[in-house]
C-alpha positions as CSV (number, residue, x, y, z in Angstrom):
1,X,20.3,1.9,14.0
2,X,20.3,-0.4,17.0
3,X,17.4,1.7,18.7
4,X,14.9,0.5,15.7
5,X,14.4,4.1,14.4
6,X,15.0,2.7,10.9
7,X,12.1,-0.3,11.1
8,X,9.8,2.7,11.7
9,X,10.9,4.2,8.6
10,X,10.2,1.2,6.6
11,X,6.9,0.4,8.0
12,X,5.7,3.9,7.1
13,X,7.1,2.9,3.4
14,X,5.3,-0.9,3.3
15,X,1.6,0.7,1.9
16,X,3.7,2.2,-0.8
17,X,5.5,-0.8,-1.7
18,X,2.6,-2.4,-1.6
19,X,1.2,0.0,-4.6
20,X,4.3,-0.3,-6.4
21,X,3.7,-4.5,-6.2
22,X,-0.3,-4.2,-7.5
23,X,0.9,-2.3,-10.3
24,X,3.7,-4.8,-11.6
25,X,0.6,-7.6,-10.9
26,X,-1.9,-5.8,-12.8
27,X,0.9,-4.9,-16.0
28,X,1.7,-8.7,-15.5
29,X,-2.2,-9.4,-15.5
30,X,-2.7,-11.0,-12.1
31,X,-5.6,-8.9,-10.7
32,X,-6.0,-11.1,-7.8
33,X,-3.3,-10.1,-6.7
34,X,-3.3,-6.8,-7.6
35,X,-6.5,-6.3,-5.4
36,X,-5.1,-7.9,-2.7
37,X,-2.1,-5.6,-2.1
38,X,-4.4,-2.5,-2.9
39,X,-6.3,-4.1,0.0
40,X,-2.9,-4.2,2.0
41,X,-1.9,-1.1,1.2
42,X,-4.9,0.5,2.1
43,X,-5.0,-1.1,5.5
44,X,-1.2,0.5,5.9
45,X,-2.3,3.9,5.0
46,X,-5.2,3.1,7.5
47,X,-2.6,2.2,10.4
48,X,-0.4,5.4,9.7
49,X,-3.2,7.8,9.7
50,X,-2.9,8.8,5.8
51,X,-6.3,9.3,4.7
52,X,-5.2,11.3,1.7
53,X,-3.9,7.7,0.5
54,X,-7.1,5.4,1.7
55,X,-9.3,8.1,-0.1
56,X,-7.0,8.3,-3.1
57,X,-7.2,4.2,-3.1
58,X,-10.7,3.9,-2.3
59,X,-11.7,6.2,-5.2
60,X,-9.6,4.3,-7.5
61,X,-11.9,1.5,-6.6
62,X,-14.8,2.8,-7.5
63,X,-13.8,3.8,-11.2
């Protein structure tokens, strides 16, 4: 994909991934860095325009 179509792809996937990441730091007990990427992740779904996501992340915060 030499006309970068597939770099789009992953950038749209990179607040996702960083989801998946916070969960393995939070089962391997590192909530530093488990709030960090949740912080990441959020500013991704920010970028993208998937509110549905911040607000999902944002209430998960405040539980």
């Amino acid at each position: 994909m030499a006309d970068g179509a597939g770099s789009q792809h992953g950038w749209v996937l990179a607040p996702a991934l960083c989801e998946w990441r916070a969960e393995l730091a939070f089962v391997l007990g590192d909530t530093a860095l488990r709030d960090e990427l949740l912080r990441e992740a959020r500013r991704g779904y920010e970028e993208i325009g998937a509110a549905g996501h911040v607000a999902r992340l944002m209430a998960g915060n405040a539980s």
